[in-house]
Wavefront OBJ file of the C-alpha trace (Angstrom):
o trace
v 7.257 5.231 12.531
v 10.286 5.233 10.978
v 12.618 6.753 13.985
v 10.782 4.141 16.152
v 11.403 1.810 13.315
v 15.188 1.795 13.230
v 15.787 2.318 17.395
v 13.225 -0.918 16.995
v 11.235 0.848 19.764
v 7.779 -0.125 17.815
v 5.859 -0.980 20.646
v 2.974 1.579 21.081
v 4.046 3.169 17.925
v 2.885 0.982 15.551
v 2.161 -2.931 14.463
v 3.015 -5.082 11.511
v 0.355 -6.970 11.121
v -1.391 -4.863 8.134
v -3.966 -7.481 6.656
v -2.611 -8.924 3.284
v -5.742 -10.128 1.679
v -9.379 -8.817 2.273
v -10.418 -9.595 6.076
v -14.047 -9.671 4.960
v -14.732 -10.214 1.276
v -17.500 -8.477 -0.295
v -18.952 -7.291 -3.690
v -17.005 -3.966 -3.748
v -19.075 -2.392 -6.426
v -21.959 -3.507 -4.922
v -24.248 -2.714 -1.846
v -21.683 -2.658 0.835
v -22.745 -4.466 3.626
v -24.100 -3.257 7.275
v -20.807 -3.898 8.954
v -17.308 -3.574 6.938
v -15.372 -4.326 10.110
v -13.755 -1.084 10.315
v -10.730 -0.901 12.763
v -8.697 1.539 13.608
v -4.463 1.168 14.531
v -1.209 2.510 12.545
v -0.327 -0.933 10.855
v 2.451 -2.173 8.360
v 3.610 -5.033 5.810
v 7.043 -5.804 6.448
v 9.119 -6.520 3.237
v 12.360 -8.479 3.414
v 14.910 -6.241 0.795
v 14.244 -7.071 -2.986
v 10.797 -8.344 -2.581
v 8.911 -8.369 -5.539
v 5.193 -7.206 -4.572
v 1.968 -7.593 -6.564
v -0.775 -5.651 -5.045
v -4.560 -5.040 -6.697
v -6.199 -1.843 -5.337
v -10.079 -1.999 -5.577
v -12.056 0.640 -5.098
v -15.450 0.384 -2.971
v -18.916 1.577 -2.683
v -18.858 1.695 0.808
v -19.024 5.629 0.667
v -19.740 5.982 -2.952
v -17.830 5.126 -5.582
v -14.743 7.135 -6.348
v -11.354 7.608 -8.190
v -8.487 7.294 -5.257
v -5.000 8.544 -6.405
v -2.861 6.355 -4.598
v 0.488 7.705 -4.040
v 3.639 5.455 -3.016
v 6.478 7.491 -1.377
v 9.705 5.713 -1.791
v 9.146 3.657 -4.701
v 7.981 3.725 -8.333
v 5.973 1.150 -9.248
v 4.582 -0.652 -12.714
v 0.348 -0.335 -13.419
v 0.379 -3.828 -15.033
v -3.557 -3.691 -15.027
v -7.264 -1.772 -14.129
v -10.589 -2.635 -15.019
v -14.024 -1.849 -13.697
v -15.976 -3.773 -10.994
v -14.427 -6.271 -8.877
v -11.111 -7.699 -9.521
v -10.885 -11.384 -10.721
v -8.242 -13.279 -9.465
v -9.471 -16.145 -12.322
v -10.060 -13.652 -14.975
v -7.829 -10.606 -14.810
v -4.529 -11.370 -14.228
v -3.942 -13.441 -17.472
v -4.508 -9.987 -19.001
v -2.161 -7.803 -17.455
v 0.515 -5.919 -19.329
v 3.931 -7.553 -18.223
v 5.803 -6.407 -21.550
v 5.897 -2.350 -21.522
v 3.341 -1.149 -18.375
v 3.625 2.385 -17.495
v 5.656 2.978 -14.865
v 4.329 5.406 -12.315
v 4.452 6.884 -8.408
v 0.687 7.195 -8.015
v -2.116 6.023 -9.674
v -5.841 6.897 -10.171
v -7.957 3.579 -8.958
v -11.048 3.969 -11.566
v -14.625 4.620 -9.633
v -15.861 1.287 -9.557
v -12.831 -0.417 -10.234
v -9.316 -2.010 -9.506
v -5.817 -1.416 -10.261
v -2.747 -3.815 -10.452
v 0.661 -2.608 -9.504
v 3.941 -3.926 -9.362
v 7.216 -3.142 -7.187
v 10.281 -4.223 -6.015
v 10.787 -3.202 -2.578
v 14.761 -2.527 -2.661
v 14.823 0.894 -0.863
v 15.081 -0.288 3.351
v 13.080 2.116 5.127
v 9.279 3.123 6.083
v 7.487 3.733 3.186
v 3.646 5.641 3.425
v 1.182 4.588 1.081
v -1.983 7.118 0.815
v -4.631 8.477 -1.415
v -3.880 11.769 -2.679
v -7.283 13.271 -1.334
v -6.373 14.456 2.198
v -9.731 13.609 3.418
v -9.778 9.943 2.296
v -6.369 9.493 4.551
v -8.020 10.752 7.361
v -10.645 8.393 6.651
v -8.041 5.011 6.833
v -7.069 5.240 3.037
v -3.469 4.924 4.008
v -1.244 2.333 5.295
v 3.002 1.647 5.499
v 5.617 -0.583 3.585
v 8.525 -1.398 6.081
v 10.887 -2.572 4.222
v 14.186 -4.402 6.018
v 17.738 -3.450 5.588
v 19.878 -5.952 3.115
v 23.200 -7.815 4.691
v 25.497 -4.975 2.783
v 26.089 -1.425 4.045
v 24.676 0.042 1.094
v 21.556 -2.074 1.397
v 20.854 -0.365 5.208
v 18.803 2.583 6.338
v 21.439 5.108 7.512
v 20.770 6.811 10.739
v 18.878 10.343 11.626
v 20.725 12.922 11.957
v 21.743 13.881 15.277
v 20.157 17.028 15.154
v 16.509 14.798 14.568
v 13.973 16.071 16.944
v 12.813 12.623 19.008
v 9.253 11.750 19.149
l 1 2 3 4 5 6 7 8 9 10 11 12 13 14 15 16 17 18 19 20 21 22 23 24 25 26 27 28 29 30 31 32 33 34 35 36 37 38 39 40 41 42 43 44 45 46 47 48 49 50 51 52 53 54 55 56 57 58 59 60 61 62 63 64 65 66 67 68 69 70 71 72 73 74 75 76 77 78 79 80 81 82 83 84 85 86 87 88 89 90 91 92 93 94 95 96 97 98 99 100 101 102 103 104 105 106 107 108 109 110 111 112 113 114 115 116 117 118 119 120 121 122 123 124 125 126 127 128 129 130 131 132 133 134 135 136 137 138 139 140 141 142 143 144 145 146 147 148 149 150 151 152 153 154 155 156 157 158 159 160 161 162 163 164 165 166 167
């Protein structure tokens, strides 16, 4: 992704039109439903440099409920809230801990519950996002942060080296 990325040669390779918000809303912590619309494609959010991104991971019962790690490779991020069952858009976020959150690379989801992180995407590149259990990325628990280059030269992904295999 990323070579294909900066030759912008993404056709085939991948798309950027990761979904942003829940395609089909549920109650997570409930009985999933017959048909979670499962798709399958290698799909990204592009980030314009310095964008500040709020994202709530909620974990599902769709194969049991579990603790995820969730690791973010490029990045460090702030956990500026968690609780169990389903997030609250209403509820939640008036609570979350904007003074002194931890400040972390991955994070455990809670079994039956959600996470809020915080980042600010200022390192250009392709950036994976996965859970730490190597069977839940095979399963879709993964996804990619493209994040643009900035109008300086220190704010652009440098090139492979020339010595970089091609795909």
């Amino acid at each position: 992704m990323l070579q294909a990325h900066f030759f912008q040669q993404s056709k085939g390779v991948y798309t950027t039109n990761f979904p942003t918000t829940p395609i089909f809303p549920f109650n997570y912590t409930g009985t999933p439903p017959n048909n979670t619309m499962v798709s399958n494609g290698t799909k990204a959010v592009v980030l314009l440099l310095n964008t500040s991104v709020e994202l709530v991971l909620q974990d599902t019962s769709i194969l049991g409920i579990e603790s995820h790690p969730l690791h973010l490779h490029g990045f460090n991020f702030f956990v500026v809230g968690q609780g169990f069952g389903n997030f609250d858009n209403n509820k939640d976020p008036p609570k979350f801990n904007l003074v002194d959150p931890i400040d972390r690379n991955i994070v455990g989801v809670p079994s039956g519950g959600w996470v809020a992180i915080c980042f600010q995407a200022d390192n250009p590149g392709v950036w994976f996002m996965h859970c730490h259990l190597e069977v839940h990325t095979s399963w879709g628990l993964r996804m990619a942060w493209i994040v643009l280059d900035g109008k300086l030269p220190n704010q652009k992904l440098p090139p492979p080296p020339s010595d970089t295999p091609k795909c």
